[in-house]
C-alpha positions in Angstrom: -123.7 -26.4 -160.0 -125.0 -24.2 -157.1 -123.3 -20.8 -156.1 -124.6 -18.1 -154.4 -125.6 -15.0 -155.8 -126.9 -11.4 -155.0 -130.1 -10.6 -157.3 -132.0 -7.6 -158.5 -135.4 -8.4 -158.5 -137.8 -5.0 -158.0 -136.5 -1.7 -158.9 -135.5 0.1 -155.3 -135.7 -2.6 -153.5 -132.6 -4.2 -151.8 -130.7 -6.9 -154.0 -131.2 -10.6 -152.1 -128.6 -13.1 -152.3 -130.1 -16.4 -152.9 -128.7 -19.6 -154.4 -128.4 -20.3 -158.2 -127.3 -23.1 -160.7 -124.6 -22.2 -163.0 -123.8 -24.4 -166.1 -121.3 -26.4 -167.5 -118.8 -24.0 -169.9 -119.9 -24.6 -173.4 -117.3 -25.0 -176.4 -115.9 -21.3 -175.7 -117.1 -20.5 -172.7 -115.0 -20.2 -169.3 -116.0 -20.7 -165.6 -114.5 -18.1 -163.3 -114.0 -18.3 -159.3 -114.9 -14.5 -158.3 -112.2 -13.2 -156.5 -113.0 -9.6 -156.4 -116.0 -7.5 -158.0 -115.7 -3.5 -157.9 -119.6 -2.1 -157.0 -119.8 0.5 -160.3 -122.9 3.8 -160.2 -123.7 1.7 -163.1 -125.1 -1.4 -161.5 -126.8 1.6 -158.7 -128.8 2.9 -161.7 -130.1 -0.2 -162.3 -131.5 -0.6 -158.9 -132.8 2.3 -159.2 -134.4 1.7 -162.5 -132.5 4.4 -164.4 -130.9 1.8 -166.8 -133.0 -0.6 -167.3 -133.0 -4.3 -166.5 -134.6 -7.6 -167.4 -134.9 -8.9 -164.1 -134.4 -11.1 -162.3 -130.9 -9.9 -162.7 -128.0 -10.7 -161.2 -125.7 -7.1 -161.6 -121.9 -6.4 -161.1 -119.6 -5.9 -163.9 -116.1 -4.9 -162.3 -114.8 -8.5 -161.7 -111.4 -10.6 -161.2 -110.9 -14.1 -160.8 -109.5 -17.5 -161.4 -110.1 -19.8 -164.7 -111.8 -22.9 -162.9 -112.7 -24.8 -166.4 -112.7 -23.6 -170.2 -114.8 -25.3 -173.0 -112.6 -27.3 -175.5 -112.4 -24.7 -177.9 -111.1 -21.7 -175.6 -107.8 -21.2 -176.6 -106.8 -18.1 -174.8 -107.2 -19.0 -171.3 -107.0 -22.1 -169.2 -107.7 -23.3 -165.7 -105.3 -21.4 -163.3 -105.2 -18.5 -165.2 -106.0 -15.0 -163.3 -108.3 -13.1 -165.5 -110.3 -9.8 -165.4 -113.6 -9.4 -167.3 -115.4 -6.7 -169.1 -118.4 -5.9 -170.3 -116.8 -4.5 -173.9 -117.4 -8.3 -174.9 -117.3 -8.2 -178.9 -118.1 -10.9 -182.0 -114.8 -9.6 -184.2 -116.7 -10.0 -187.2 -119.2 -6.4 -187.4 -118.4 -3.9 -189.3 -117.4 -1.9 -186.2 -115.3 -4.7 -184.8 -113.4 -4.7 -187.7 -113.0 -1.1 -187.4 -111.4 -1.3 -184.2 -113.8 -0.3 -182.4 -114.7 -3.6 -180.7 -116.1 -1.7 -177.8 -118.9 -0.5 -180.3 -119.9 -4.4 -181.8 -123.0 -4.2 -182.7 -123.2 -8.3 -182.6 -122.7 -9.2 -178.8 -125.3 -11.7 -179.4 -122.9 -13.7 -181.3 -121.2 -14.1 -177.9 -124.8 -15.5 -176.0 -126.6 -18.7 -175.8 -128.7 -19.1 -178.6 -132.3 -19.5 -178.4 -133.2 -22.6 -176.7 -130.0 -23.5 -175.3 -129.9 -23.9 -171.7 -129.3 -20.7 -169.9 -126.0 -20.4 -168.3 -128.0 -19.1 -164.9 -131.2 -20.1 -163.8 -133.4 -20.8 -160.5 -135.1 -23.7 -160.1 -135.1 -24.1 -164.2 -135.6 -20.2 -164.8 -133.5 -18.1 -166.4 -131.7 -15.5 -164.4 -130.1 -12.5 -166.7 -126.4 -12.3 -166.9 -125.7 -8.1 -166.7 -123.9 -7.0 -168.8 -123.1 -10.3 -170.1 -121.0 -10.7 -166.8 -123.0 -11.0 -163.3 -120.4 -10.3 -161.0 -122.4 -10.2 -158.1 -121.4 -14.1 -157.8 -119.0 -17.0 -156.7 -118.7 -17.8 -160.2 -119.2 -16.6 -163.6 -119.8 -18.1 -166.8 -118.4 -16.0 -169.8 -117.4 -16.3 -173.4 -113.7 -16.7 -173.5 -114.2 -12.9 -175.2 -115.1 -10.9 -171.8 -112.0 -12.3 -170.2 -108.2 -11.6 -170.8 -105.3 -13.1 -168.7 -102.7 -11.1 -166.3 -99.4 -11.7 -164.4 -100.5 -13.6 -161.0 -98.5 -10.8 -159.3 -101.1 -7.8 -160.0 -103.7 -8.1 -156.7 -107.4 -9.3 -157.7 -108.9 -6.7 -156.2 -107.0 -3.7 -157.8 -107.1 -5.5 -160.6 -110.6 -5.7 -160.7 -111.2 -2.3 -161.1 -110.2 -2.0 -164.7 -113.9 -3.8 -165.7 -115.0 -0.9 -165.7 -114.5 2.2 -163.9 -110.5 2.8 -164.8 -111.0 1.8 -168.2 -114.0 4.0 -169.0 -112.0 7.0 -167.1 -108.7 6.5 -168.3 -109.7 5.6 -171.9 -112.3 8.7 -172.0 -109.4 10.8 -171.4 -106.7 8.9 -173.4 -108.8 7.4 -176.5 -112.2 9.0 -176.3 -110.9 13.0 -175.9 -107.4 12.3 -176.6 -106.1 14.7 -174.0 -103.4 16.7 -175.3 -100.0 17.5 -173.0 -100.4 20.7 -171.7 -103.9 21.4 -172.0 -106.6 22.0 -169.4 -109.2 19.5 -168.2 -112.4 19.9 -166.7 -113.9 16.7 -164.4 -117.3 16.8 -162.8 -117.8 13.4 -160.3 -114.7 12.5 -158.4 -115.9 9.4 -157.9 -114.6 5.9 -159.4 -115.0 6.9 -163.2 -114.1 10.6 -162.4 -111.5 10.0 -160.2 -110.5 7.2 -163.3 -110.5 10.3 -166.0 -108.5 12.7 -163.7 -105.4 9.7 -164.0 -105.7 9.9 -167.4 -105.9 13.2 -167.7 -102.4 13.8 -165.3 -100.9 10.6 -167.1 -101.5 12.4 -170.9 -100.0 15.3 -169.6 -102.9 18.0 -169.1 -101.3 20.9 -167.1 -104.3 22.3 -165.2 -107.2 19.5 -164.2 -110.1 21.1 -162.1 -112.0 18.6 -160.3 -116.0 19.5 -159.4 -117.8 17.8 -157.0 -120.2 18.8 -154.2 -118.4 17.2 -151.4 -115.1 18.7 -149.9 -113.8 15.0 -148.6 -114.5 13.7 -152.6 -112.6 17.0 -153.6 -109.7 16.1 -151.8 -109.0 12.8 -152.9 -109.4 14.3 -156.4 -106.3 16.8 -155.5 -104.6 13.3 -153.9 -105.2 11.5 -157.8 -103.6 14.6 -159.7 -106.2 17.5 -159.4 -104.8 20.8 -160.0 -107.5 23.1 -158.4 -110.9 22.0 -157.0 -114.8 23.5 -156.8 -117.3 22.6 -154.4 -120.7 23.3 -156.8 -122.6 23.2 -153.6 -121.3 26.9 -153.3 -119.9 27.9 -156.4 -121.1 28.7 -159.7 -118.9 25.7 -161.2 -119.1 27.6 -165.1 -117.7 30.6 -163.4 -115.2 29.5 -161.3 -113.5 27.1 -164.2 -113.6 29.8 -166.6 -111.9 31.8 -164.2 -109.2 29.2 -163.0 -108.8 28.4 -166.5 -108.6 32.1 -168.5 -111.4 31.7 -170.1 -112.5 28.0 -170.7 -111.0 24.8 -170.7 -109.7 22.5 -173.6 -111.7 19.4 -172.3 -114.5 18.8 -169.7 -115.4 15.5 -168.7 -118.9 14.7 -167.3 -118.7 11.6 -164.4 -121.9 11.4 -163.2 -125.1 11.3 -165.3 -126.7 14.7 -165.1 -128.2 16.4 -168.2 -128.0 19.3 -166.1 -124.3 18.8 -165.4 -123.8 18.0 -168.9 -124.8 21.5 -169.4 -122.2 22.9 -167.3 -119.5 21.0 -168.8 -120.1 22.3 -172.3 -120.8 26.0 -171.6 -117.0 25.8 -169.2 -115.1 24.8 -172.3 -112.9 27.5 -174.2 -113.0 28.1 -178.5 -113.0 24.8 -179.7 -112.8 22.8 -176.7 -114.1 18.9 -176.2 -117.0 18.1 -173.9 -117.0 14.5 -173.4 -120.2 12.9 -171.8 -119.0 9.4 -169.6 -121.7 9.3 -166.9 -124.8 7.4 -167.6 -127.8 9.8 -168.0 -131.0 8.4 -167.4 -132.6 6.7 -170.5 -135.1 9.1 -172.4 -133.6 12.3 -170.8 -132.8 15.4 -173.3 -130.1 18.2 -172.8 -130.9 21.7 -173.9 -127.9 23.9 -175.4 -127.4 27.3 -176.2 -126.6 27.2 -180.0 -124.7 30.2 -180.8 -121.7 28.1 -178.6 -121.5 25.4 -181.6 -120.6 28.7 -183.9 -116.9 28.7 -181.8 -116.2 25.0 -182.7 -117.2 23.2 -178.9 -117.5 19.3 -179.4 -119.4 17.2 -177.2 -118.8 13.3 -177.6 -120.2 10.4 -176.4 -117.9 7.9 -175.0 -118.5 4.3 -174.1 -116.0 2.4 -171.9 -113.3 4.2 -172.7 -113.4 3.6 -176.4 -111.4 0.7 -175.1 -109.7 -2.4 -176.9 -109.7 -4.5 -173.9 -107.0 -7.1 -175.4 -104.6 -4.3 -176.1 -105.5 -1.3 -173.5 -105.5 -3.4 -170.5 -102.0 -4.7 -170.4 -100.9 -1.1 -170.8 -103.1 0.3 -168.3 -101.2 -2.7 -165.9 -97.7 -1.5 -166.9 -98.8 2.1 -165.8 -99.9 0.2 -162.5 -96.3 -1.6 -162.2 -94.8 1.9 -162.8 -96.4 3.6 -160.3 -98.2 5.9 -162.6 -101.6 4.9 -162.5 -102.9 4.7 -159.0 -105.2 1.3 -158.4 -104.5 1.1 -154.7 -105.9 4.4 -153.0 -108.8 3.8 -155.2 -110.1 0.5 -153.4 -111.9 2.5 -150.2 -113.1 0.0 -148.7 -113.7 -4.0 -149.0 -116.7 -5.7 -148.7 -118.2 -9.1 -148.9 -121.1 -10.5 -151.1 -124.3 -10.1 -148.1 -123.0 -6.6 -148.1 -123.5 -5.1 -151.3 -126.4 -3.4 -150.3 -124.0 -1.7 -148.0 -121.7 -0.2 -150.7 -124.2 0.8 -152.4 -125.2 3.1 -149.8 -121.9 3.4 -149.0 -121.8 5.2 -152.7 -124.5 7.2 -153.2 -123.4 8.9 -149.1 -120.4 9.7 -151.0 -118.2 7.9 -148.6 -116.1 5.7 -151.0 -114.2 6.1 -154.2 -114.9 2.2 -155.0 -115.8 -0.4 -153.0 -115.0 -4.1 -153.7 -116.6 -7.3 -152.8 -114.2 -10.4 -152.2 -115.5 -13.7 -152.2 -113.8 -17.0 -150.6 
């Protein structure tokens, strides 16, 4: 089957969309009509080569759609269905997974084509790389029955969309990863999708104070409109300074959104006696971080988080109830729509700064 796709073929250089073949779903395997895909920093540092890529590639990892055809041993979703996708696909048998920490399987393989097997996209009988084990940036997707999960056909696709990746890496970093505590004081530097993501959680766990940082005044305002407390422009301000004097000295948790060793810096020296530092942005691969030691000697934490530390099957139906109550705001954070030929737009649109999250729609 032919679609059409948007591919990454040369570090910097614009993605192209050009036509593909898709397969046939194998045994549990299910092909999805895109509806909407969110355009995530994540898929911009692979253009940029800061996460690298086999390429060709074809990127995007935020998606929503409609079940077109399941193999005959999918048994949790059938044709009809509307589904979101993620990329925390998992095998269920690792030792992590059976920890229950799918989001950590060290066996996604189990959920590939094997060796030899066709490819489930190629280009004139190449294979094309699936991202993430998703490739969004399409009119369909073929996925293990794994990345996929159903939801209620009244929850729009393209707010829906959103929880691939950037809402349930921010609001899962602040709920599962930190474990914001009520009445504590947050830290978040980036206001952008994943930032803005964390600063929900953070308001919807009950954090009294959360200071957004960000070196745009239009970002920092929609931060205050998402539950932001107080707000610092480091374009003028010594961020460190100005938190620990917001704060009283420090905050209980900081949250870095963005990917900057250097930033990462600034959210571990803000943090009060014994406070969390949790790193969510994606830092360029090989980069170090250089810490003053004698802070480790008043109990700071910093901790990796990885999508949220999410359980897709059980954290997404939740994170849709907050949605249906009003408490967790998808709607204001879809900036601006967009269509497949102009992906290369949002991601300009992204790195100007312009948009919280755009998302591609597709017929």
């Amino acid at each position: 089957m032919r679609i059409k796709a948007a591919i990454l073929r040369e570090v910097n250089r614009p993605l192209t969309v050009e036509d593909v073949e898709i397969d046939e779903p194998g045994p549990h395997e299910v092909l999805v009509q895109s509806v909407a895909s969110g355009v995530c920093h994540s898929d911009l540092h692979c253009l940029h080569g800061a996460l690298p890529t086999r390429m060709p590639a074809i990127l995007g990892h935020e998606p929503a759609g409609v079940v077109e055809a399941a193999g005959n041993e999918v048994t949790t979703v059938k044709p009809g269905d509307h589904v979101i996708a993620c990329t925390s696909i998992y095998c269920g048998d690792c030792v992590q997974c059976l920890s229950g920490r799918p989001h950590l399987c060290v066996n996604r393989a189990a959920c590939r084509r094997g060796r030899g097997a066709r490819p489930r996209l190629s280009q004139n009988g190449a294979p094309i790389d699936q991202f993430a084990d998703l490739a969004a940036f399409a009119e369909k997707m073929l996925l293990h029955e794994r990345a996929v999960i159903k939801i209620s056909d009244d929850i729009p696709l393209d707010r829906a969309a959103l929880l691939g990746c950037a809402v349930t890496t921010g609001v899962g970093a602040a709920l599962n990863t930190a474990e914001v505590r009520p009445g504590s004081s947050v830290a978040v530097f980036g206001t952008g999708g994943v930032g803005t993501s964390i600063i929900q959680g953070a308001r919807i766990a009950g954090a009294r104070q959360i200071i957004a940082v960000d070196l745009l005044d239009s970002k920092l305002e929609t931060a205050r409109h998402f539950g932001a407390t107080d707000t610092i422009n480091a374009a003028k301000l010594d961020p460190v300074r100005e938190i620990k004097a917001l704060s009283g000295g420090g905050v209980d948790y900081s949250f870095e959104a963005i990917g900057s060793s250097k930033v990462l810096e600034q959210a571990f020296y803000c943090l009060a006696p014994r406070g969390i530092c949790t790193l969510v942005g994606a830092i360029p691969t090989g980069q170090k971080i250089e810490l003053i030691a004698g802070h480790f000697y008043i109990e700071k934490q910093i901790r990796g988080c990885f999508m949220g530390s999410n359980r897709f099957h059980i954290d997404m139906p939740r994170y849709l109830d907050l949605y249906r109550q009003g408490r967790l705001n998808l709607d204001d954070m879809v900036t601006r729509h967009g269509r497949l030929e102009g992906v290369n737009e949002a991601f300009r649109a992204m790195e100007a700064g312009e948009v919280t999250r755009t998302v591609l729609t597709f017929s």
